[in-house]
C-alpha positions, 0 to 999 in steps of 0.5 A: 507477506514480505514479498509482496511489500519488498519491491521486486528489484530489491528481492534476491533471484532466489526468493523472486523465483519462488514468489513467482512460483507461488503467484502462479499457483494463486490467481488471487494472491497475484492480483492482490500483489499487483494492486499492493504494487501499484499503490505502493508505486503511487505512493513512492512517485507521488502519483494520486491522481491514478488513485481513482483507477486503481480503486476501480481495479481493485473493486473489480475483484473479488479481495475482502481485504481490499475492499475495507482497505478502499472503504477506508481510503474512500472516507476521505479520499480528497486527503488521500488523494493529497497525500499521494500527491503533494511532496509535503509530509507530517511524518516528522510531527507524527513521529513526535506525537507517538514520542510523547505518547509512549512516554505517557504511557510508561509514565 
């Protein structure tokens, strides 16, 4: 699964040739790592406006798993839409509330 989040310039030559390999092998494994590419290149370039299409791509094939994961994108898909668009972020005051939610837990 690694391979498929790592971007593939980043993987060395040899794990390269061997996931190709095994996308060759598996039609749905290769689309599933093109669909996790593509929203992975939305998410990095701030492109939601694309964010539409790619859920009619993914919708055109037949990936349980993506299915739920666009169910779940489509239940708020203005803010989704946001998200992959908008330069700002709330990841430092996440990162603050799951602080202080670990420390209420070990408390």
């Amino acid at each position: 699964m690694g391979w498929i989040l790592t971007h593939p310039d980043t993987l060395p030559e040899n794990e390269r040739l061997k996931l190709k390999s095994i996308l060759a092998g598996c039609p749905e494994l290769d689309a599933l790592t093109g669909h996790v590419r593509a929203f992975g290149k939305m998410l990095t370039q701030l492109q939601g406006d694309q964010l539409p299409q790619w859920i009619k791509a993914v919708r055109a094939d037949d990936l349980p798993s993506l299915h739920t994961f666009v169910n779940g994108l489509e239940r708020d898909l203005a803010a989704v839409t946001a998200g992959l668009t908008l330069p700002w972020s709330s990841g430092v005051v996440e990162g603050h509330v799951n602080r202080i939610k670990m420390i209420k837990r070990q408390m």
